[in-house]
C-alpha positions as CSV (number, residue, x, y, z in Angstrom):
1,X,76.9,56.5,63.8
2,X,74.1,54.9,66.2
3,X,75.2,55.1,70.0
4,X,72.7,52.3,71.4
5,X,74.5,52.2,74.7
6,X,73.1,54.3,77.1
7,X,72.6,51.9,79.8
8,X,76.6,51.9,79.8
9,X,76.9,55.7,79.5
10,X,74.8,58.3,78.6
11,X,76.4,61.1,76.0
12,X,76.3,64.6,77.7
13,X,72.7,66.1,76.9
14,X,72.6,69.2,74.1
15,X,70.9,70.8,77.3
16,X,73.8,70.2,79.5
17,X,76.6,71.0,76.7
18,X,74.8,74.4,76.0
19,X,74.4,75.5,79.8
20,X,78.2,74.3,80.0
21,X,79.3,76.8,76.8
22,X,77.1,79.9,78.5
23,X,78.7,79.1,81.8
24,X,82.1,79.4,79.7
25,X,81.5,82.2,77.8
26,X,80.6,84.0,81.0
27,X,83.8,83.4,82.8
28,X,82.6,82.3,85.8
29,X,81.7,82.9,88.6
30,X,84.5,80.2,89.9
31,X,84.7,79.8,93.6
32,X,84.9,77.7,96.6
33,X,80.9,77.0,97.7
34,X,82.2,77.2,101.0
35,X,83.7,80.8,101.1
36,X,81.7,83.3,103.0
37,X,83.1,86.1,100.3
38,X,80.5,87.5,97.7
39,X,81.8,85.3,95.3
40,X,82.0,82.0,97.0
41,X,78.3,82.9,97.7
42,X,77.1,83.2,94.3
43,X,78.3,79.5,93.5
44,X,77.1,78.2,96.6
45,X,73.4,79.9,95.8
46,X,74.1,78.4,92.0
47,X,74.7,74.8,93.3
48,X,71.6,75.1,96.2
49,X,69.3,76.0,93.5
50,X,70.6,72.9,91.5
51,X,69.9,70.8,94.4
52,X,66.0,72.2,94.8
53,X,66.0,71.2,90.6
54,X,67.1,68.0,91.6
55,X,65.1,67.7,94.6
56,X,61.4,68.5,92.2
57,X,62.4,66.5,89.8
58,X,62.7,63.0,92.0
59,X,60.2,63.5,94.3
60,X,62.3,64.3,97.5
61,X,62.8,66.8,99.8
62,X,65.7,69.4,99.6
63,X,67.8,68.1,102.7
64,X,67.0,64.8,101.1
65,X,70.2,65.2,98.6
66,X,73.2,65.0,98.8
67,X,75.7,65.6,96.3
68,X,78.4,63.2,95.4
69,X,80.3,61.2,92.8
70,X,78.3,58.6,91.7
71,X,76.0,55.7,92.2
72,X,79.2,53.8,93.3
73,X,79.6,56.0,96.1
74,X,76.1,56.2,96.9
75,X,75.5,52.6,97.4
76,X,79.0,52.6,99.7
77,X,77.7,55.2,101.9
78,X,74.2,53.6,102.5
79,X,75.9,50.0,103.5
80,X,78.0,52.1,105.9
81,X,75.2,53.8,107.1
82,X,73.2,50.6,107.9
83,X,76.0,48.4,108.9
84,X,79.0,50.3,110.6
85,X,77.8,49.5,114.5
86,X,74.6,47.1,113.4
87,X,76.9,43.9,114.8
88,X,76.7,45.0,118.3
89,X,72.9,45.9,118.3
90,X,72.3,42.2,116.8
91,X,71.8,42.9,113.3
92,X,73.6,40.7,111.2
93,X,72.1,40.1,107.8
94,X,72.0,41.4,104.7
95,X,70.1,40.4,101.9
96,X,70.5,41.4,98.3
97,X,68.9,39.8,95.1
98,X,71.4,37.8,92.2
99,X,70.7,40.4,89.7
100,X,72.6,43.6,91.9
101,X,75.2,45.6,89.9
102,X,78.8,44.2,91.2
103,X,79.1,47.3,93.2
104,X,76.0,46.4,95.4
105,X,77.5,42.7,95.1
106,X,81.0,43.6,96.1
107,X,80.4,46.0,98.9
108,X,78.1,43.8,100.6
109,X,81.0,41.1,100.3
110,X,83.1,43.8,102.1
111,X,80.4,43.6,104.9
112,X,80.4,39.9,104.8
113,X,84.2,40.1,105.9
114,X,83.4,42.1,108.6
115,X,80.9,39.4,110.2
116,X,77.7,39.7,108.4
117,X,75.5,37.3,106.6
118,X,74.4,38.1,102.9
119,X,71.6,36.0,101.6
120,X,70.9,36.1,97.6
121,X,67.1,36.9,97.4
122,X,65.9,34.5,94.0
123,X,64.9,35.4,91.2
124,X,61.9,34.2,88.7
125,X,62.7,33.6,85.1
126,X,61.4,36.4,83.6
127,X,64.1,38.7,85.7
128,X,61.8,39.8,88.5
129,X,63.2,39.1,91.6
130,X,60.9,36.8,94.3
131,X,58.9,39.0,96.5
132,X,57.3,36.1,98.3
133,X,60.5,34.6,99.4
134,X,61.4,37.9,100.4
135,X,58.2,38.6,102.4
136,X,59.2,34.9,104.1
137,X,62.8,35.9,105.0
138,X,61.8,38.9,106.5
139,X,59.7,37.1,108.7
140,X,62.5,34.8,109.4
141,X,65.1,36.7,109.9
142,X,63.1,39.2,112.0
143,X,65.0,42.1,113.7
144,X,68.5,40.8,112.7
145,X,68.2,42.2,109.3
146,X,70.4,45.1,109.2
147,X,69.6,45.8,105.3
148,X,67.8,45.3,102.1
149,X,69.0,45.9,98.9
150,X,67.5,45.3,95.9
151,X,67.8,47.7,92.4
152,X,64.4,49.2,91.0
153,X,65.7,48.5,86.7
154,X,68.4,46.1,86.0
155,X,71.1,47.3,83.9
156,X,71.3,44.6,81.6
157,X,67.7,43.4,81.0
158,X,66.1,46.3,81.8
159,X,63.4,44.4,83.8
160,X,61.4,47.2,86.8
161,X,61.5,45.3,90.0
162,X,57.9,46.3,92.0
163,X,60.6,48.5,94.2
164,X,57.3,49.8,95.7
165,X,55.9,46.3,97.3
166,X,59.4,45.8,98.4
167,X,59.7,49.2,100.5
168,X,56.1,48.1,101.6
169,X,57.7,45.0,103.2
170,X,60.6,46.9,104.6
171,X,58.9,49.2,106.3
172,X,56.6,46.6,108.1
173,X,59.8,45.0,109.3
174,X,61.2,48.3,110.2
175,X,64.3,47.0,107.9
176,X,66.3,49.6,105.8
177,X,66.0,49.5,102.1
178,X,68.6,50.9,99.6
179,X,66.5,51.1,96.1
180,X,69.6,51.5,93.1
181,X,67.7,53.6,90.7
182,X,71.1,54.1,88.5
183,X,69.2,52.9,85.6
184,X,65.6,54.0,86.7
185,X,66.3,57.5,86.5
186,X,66.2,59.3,83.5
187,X,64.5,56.2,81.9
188,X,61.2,56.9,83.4
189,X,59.7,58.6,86.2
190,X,60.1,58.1,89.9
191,X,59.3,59.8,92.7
192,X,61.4,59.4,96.3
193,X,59.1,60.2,98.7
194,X,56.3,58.0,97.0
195,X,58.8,55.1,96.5
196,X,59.3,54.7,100.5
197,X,62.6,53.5,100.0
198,X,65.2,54.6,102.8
199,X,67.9,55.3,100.2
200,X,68.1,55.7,96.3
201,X,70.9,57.3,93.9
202,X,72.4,58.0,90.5
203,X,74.9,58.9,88.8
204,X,75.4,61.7,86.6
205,X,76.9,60.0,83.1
206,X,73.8,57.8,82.9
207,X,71.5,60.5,82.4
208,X,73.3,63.3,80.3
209,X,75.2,65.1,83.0
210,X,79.2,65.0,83.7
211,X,80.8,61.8,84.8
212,X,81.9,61.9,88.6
213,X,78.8,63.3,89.7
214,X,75.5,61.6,91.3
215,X,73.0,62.2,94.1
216,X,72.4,59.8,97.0
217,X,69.0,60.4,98.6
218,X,68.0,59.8,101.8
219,X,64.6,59.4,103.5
220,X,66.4,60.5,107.0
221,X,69.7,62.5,106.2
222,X,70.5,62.2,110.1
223,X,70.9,58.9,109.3
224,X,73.5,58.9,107.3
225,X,77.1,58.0,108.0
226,X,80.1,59.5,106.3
227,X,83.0,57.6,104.1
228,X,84.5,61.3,103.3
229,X,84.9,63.2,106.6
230,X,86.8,66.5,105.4
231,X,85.5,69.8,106.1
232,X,81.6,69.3,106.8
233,X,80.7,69.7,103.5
234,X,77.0,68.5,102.0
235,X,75.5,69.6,105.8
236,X,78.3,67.2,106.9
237,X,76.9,64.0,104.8
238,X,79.6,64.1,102.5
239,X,83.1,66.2,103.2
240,X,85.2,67.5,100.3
241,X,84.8,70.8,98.0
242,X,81.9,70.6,96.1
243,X,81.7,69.4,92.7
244,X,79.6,72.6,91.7
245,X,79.5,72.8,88.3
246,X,78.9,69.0,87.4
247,X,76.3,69.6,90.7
248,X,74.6,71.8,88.3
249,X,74.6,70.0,85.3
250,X,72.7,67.3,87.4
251,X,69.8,69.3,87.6
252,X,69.8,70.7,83.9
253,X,70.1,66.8,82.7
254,X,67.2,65.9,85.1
255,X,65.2,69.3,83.6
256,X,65.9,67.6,80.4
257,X,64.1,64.5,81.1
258,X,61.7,66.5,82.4
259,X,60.9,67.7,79.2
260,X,61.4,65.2,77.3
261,X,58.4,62.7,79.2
262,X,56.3,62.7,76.4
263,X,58.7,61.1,74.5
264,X,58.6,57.9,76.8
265,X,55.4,56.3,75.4
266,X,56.3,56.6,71.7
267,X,60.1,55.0,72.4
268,X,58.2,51.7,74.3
269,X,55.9,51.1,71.1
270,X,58.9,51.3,68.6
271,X,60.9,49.1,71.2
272,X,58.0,46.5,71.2
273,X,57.6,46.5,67.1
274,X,61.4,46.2,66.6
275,X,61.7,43.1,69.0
276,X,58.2,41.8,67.3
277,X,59.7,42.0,63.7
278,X,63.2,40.5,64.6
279,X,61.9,37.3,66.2
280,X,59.5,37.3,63.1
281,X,62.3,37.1,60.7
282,X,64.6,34.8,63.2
283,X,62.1,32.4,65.4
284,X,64.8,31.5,67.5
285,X,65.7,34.9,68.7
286,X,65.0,35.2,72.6
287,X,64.1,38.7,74.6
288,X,65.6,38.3,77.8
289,X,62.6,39.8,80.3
290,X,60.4,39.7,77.7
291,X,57.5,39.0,79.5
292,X,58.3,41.7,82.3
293,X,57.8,45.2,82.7
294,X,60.8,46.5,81.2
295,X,62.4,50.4,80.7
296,X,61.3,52.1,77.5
297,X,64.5,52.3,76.5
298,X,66.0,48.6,76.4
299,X,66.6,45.4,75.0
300,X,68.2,42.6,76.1
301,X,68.7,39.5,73.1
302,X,69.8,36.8,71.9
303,X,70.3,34.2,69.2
304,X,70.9,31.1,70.7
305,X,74.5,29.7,69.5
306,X,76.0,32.9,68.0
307,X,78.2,34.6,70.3
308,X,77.1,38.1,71.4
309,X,80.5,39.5,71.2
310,X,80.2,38.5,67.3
311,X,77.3,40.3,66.6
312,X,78.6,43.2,68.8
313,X,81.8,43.5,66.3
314,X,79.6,42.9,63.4
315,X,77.4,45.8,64.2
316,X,80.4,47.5,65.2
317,X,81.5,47.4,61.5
318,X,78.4,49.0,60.4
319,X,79.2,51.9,62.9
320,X,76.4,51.1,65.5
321,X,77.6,50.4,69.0
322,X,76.1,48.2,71.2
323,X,77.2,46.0,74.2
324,X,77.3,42.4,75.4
325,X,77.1,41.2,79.3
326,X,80.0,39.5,79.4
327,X,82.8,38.8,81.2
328,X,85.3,37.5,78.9
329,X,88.5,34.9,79.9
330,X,90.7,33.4,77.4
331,X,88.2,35.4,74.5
332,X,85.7,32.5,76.1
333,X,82.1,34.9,76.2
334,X,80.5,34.1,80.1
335,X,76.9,33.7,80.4
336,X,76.6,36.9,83.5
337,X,75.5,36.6,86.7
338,X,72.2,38.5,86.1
339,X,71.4,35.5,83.4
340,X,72.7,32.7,85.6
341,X,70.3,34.4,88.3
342,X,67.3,33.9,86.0
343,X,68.6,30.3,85.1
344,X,69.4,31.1,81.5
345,X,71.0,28.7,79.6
346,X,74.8,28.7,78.2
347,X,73.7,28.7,74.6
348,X,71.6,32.2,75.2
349,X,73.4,33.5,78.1
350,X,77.0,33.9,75.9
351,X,74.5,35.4,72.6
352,X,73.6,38.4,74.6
353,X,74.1,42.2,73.2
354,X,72.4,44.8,74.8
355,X,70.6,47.7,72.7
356,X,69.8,50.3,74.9
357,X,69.0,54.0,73.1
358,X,68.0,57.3,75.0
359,X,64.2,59.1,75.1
360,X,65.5,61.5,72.7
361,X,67.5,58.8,69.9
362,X,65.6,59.3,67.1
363,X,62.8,56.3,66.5
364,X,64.4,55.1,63.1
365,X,67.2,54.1,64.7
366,X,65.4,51.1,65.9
367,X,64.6,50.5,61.7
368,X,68.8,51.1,60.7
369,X,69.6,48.7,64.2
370,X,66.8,46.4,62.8
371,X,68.7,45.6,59.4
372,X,72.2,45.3,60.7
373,X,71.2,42.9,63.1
374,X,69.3,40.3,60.7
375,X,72.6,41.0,58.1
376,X,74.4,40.1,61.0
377,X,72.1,36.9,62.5
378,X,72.0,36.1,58.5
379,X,75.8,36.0,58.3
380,X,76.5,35.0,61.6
381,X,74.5,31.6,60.9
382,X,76.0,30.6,57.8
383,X,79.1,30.5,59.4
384,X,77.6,28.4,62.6
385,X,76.5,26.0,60.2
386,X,79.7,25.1,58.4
């Protein structure tokens, strides 16, 4: 079997599966972080030093993380952060680009019903969002811009958005910036403090750790504004009992990556030759973002007139999972949002699948994924034709 849908979901990291057997075998400890007995102690010291792991290995300070369940959450608590009371000090925009995961999309439409304006920043055809026309609307919109949000790697093409230049712009405008590095992290390096971004997050299942855990990071933590009051937890950032042990494997998944750097570089090269060779063989095939910086680890195509979700079950068949964009109604394939965004056409925009393997997939995964997709293009195209 060839998993080549990490972007989706990462599967648990041998590091992470090991350190989970250990923690097994040695029956414990087990305890409520927030006990002041010896044991609840010992799990509290056990998750802390999972946050300073955490906090090394993206470039932020300790009090800079906090602990929750997922990127989903994250990107929740920054909007409330930015925008619960922003109405009465005169701040009524938001502006987010077309290519935002729905949960950036869909919160800020909760914020829209609440009064606020959302303006879609554009985006160029090569999946990089416009920087000039964001550099213009700051200036326009001045100090009524309550927040910016705008993602660092898109989940479907893969494209890097220059997150830096756009936390540049921010802070000049003294406008809060919420960076969604769900699919930056893990994938390649990045570094908090460096990035000058007010917020940035992740979640735990797209880099080898437990699902329902993730990290919001915050340049000012006093800043931050709680969804989850409870008990004070997370210094008060976050209430609720600790996750602990899915805190820790946080950290041994982002040790993991850690190690596994070197590994980026040589991923990248067999990424380039595999796309080189398929549009060798079919001339027609398109890279969506080809022409963009793009992760290591991702590939976004499509052969114009054969529906993605055919290839997808075609590949299927030969036991290598992959994954369209789409939206389906009525078994009709959609052309996404992200596409639409980058004015795709139709006849690409419903071809898409979406190969995305990890930095440690083995390289000749690329040469099996390589065959099964020309059998299927091959097939596929015969039966187009009749």
């Amino acid at each position: 079997m060839i998993y080549a849908d990490y972007n989706g979901s990462a599967p648990i990291c041998t590091d992470v599966k090991d350190y989970l057997i250990e923690r097994l075998k040695k029956d414990g400890p087990y305890s409520n972080p927030n006990a002041i007995h010896y044991l609840g102690n010992k799990v509290l010291m056990g998750m802390e030093n999972a946050r300073s792991i955490c906090a090394k290995v993206l470039g932020a300070d300790y009090n800079q993380i906090i602990f929750n369940s997922g990127a989903t959450e994250g990107i929740s608590t920054a909007f409330h952060s930015c925008l619960d009371g922003a109405l009465e000090k005169g701040k009524k925009a938001i502006i987010i680009s077309g290519i935002e995961h729905s949960a950036v999309v869909n919160t800020g439409k909760y914020w829209v019903e609440k009064g606020f304006e959302m303006k879609i920043l554009p985006t160029l055809s090569n999946g990089v969002v416009d920087v000039n026309a964001l550099e213009s609307w700051l200036a326009d919109f001045g100090d009524k811009l309550a927040l910016v949000a705008i993602m660092a790697a898109n989940n479907e093409t893969g494209v890097i958005q220059p997150y830096e230049k756009i936390s540049e712009l921010c802070n000049k405008h003294n406008v809060p910036y919420l960076c969604d590095t769900t699919q930056f992290v893990g994938k390649t390096l990045f570094n908090f403090k460096k990035s000058g971004a007010d917020f940035a997050l992740l979640s735990g299942h797209k880099i080898g750790a437990l699902t329902g855990t993730g990290i919001l990071m915050a340049k000012n933590p006093c800043s931050v504004k709680p969804l989850i009051i409870g008990g004070g937890q997370e210094k008060g950032h976050r209430g609720g009992t600790q996750n602990y042990i899915g805190n820790e494997t946080l950290a041994v998944a982002l040790k993991n990556f850690e190690k596994n750097l070197d590994k980026i570089e040589a991923l990248n090269s067999k990424r380039i030759e595999f796309e080189a060779e398929i549009k060798r063989r079919f001339p027609d095939v398109v890279i969506l973002g080809e022409d963009a910086p793009r992760l290591a680890s991702s590939t976004y195509i499509a052969y114009p007139g054969i529906h993605g979700q055919a290839v997808q079950i075609e590949l299927e068949s030969q036991d290598i999972f992959v994954t369209t964009s789409s939206a389906c109604s009525d078994n009709e394939p959609v052309t996404s949002k992200v596409l639409k965004a980058m004015g795709v056409t139709d006849s690409v925009g419903r071809g898409v699948v979406r190969i995305s393997l990890g930095l440690c997939s083995p390289l000749e995964y690329y040469d099996q994924i390589l065959e099964a997709l020309s059998k299927s293009y091959e097939k596929l195209a015969k039966i187009k034709s009749y």
